[in-house]
Structure formats: C-alpha cells, structure tokens
N, C-alpha and C positions, 0 to 999 in steps of 0.2 A: 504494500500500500504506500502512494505515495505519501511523502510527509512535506507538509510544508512551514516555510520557514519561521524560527520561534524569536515574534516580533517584542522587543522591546525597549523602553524609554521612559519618559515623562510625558502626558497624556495630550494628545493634537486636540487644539481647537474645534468645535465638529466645524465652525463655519470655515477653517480650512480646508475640509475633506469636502472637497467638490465633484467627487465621479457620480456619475450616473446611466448605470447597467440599465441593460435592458431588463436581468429579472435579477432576483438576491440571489445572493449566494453565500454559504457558509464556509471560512477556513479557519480550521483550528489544527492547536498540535499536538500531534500523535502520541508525546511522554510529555512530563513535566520538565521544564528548566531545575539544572543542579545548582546550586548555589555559587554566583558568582560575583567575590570580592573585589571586581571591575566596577561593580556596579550599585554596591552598599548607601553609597552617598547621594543616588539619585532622587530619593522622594520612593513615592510609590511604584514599584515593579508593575507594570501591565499584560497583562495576557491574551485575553483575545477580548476584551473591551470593543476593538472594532473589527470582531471575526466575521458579522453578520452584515454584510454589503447590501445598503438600503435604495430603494428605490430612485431617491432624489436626497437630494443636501441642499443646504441653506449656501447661497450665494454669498461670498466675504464681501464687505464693507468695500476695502480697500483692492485696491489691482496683485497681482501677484507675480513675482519677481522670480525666476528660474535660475542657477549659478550651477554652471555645473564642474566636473571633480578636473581630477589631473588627465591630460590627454584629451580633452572635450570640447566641446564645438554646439553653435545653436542648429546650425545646417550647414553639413558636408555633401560635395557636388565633386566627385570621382572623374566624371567623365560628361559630357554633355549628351551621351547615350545611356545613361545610365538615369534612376531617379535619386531625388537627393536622398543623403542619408539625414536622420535627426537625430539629436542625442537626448530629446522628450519625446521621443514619436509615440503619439496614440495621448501623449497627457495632454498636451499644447492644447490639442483640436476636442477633448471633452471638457476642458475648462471652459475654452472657449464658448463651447454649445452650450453650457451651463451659467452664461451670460457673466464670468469673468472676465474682466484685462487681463491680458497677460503678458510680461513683457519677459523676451529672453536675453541674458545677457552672453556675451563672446568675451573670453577673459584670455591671456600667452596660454597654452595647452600646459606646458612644464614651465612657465617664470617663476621667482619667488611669487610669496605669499603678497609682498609691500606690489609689486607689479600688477599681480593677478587683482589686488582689493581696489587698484588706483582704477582698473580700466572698469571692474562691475560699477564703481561710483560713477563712471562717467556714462557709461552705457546707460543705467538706471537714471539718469538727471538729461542726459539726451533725448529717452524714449519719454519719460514721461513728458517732457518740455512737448515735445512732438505731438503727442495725444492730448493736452491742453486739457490736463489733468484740473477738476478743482481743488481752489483751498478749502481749508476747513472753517467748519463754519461752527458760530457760537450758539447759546441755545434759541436765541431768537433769530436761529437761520443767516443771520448775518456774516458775510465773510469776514476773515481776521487773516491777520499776518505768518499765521502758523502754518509752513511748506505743505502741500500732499502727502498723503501717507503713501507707504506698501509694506506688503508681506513678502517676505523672501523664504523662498524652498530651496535651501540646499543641497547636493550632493558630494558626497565625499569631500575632495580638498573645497572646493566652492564654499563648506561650511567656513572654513580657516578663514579664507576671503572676507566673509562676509564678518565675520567675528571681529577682523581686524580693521576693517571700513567702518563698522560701526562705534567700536571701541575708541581707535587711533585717529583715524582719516573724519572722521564727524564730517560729510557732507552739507554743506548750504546749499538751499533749494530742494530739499526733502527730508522725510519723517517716516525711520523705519518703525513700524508698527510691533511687527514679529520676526523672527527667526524662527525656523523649523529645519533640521540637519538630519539628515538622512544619508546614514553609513560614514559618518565623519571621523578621522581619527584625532581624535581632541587630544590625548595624551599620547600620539605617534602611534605608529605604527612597528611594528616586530619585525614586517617582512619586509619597510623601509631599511631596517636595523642590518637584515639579514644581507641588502644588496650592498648600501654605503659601508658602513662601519667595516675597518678592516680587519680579515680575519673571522666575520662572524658567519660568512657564506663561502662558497666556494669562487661565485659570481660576485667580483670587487667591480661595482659599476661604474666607479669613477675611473676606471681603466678607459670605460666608452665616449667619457661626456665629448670627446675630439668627435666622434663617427657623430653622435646625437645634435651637435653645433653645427656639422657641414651640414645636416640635414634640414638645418634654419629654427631647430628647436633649444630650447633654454633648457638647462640642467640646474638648476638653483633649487628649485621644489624637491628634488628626492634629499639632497637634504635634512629638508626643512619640517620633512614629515619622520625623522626619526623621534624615537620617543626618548633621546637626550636633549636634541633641540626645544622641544615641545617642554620638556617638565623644566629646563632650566631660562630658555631663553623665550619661548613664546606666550607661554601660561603666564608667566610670571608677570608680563607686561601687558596682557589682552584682557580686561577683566566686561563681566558684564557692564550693561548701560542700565541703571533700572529703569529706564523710560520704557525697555523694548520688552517684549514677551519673548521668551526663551522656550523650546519644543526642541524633543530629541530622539531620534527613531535608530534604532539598529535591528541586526538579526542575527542568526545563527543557523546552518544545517547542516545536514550530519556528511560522512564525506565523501567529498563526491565520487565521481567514476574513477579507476585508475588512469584512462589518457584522456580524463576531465582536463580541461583548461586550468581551473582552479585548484586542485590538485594540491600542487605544490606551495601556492601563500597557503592555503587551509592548513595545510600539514605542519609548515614552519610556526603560522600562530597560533595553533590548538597546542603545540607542543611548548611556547613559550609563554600563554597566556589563557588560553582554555578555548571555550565555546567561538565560534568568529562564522562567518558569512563567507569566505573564500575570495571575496576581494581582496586584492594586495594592499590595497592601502584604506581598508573599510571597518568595520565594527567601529559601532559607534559610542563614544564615551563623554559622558558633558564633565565639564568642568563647571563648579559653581551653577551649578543647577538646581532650581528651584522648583518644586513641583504645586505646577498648577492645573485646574481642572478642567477649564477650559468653560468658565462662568464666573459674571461678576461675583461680588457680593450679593448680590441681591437676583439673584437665580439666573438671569438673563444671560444671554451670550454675550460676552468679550467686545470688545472696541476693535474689532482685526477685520 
C-alpha cells in the first residue's frame, strides 16, 4: 500500500490553502511519526489536520507570492519546440481559478542567499507596482499610507530568501503579510554538509564550482545551506519580524526505490538526522517558531 508523505509543521492559514479538487479526497499516514528532536521546539506537531481535501477554500485577503528553492525558475523554455517547463505547474493556474493574485518571482538558480533575497524584493515591488495593487485601507475604508500586502509561499532555499528580505533587506513599497516555507532547510542541511565540507562525502563539490561558473551558474548557495553556516552565521543574524505571520510545512517518506533519484540525500540524512523527504537540500525546520492557529483572537480568520 502506498504510503504517503508524513506532513509536518506549525498549522497553514486555511485562507492560505487555496486548491480546489474536483471531488475530496482523503490522505493520511500509514504509521505514526517516531519522535523527532528536530522538531521539539515547534509548537504543536500536526498530523493530518488537513488530510481531508475540501471542496472549495476561502480566497486570501492578500495576492500570493511564489519563491522558489535552489536551481528554480518561474518558466523554463528548453526549446521553442518544446512546451515551457514551470517550476509551480498545476499550482499557479488553480490559484489562479480560485480568484487569487498570484505573483511568481525569478531569483540566480544557485547565488547566495543576500542575491537571491535582493532580486525576490524586486520582482515582488515590480509585479505588484504593475498590477496596481491597492493600499490599505482604514476602518472607514479610507486609504492610508500603509504599502500593499502579500503572502509569500516558499520553497526550499526560496524560504532562506524570503526570511532574509524580510528580516535584513525591509522593502519600501510593501507589506509582507505571511510567510509559509515548505521543505526549507532552516538549520542547513546534512547533505549540503555531505557535498561542501571537506572530507564529509566522497563528492568534494567545491572541486566543480570552475565547470558550474562556465556554465553561467553561481556556487555561493551550497555553501550557504550547510548546517555550520546556518547555526553560526545565518540564524544568528535573521531573526523573525513580529509584524509577519510565520507557517512551516515539511515531510518525510520512507525510502525510496534503490535507483530512486533520491536515494542517496534520503540515505545521507536519515542516517545523520533521522526522518527527511529525500530532497537534498529539504526537511523543513523553523527556527523561532511560533505556533499559531490560523484564527484571530476572536474566532475569525487571520488578516492574510
């Protein structure tokens, strides 16, 4: 039977959760999660809170912001014979249907973290400018001075991006709402560990970054994504914003095929840190995470 992946974090907004299936459906998982000291300090553990895929969802307030991981692209075009590739394909176009904004941003595929946060600031202050986003307005509907909001959805490194945009870079001409990271590696990654660091893999990648630079890409991110960088040099300096709302999704499954793709990071970081997803640079870890329910004080949905 198959088993699908055992999702966890601190609890999404529902007016985030914008899909809308044709019929429900139910995923749950097959064992219980083993106890994981990764994850002690996040608030409350969730389990399959949103196993049950509902008809319809509440449209967010605010437009929603796409940032995607390391190696990622809004739309890739191979060949002019070919169709584009998307690196949200099937999310963009149900958001969309579901009468969100949605804007995607294009960030260097591998730059550092400081590169990759400077261009989502600009992309996100471009598109919205473009779309002629409103301000906000006071309780007597009246505009004020306060920039447009969004919600940003994260992927992998794209969390780091946005953590540090929001944290460091403060943008004038907008107001992030939320954050929401999905598969982030907040305290680095193992199988970052396994490639740079020398000695801890067989595969010493900074051997490549010459072949990976002729090929017009940046080597600064692998890095930036070990979990020495992260605990000593990037956590330490990135701290929340408490204006923004903070959301944190990971996963974990069991292992894959022998000449699975994933295969080998699964292997590397089950063996150095436990449960993980099989991306190389994914399982998702907050720092400084606050858990919240995704409802004011006063029962109602979220400002997001």
């Amino acid at each position: 039977m198959k088993q699908w992946p055992h999702w966890r974090g601190t609890r999404l907004p529902r007016s985030l959760l914008s899909l809308q299936p044709s019929t429900s459906r139910v995923f749950s998982t097959a064992k219980p999660l083993r106890h994981d000291p990764r994850i002690r300090d996040l608030g409350r553990l969730i389990h399959d809170d949103y196993a049950t895929i509902r008809e319809t969802y509440a449209t967010p307030k605010y437009p929603i912001v796409l940032a995607h991981g390391l190696f990622g692209f809004s739309e890739l075009r191979v060949s002019p014979l070919l169709p584009t590739i998307e690196y949200w394909n099937g999310i963009k176009q149900v958001l969309t249907a579901n009468n969100c904004t949605v804007i995607t941003a294009t960030v260097p595929p591998s730059g550092s973290i400081e590169e990759r946060a400077a261009k989502l600031a600009a992309d996100i202050l471009a598109q919205t400018t473009a779309a002629s986003l409103p301000s906000a307005q006071d309780a007597d509907g009246h505009a004020t001075t306060t920039p447009p909001a969004v919600n940003i959805i994260a992927h992998s490194m794209g969390g780091l991006d946005a953590r540090y945009m929001i944290s460091l870079l403060r943008p004038s001409g907008i107001r992030i709402a939320s954050l929401v990271t999905i598969a982030t590696p907040h305290r680095g990654s193992s199988f970052a560990d396994y490639l740079v660091e020398r000695g801890a893999g067989p595969l010493h990648l900074p051997r490549l970054y010459g072949v990976i630079r002729r090929a017009g890409l940046g080597t600064s991110a692998f890095g930036q994504l070990t979990t020495r960088y992260m605990r000593e040099e990037f956590n330490p300096r990135v701290r929340d914003d408490e204006a923004v709302r903070y959301f944190s999704y990971g996963a974990a499954i069991d292992e894959p095929p022998l000449l699975g793709a994933f295969r080998l990071p699964h292997g590397v970081v089950d063996k150095r840190e436990g449960e993980n997803d099989g991306l190389p640079f994914g399982f998702d870890q907050l720092v400084e995470s606050r858990e919240v329910d995704g409802e004011g004080v006063d029962g109602h949905e979220e400002d997001v």
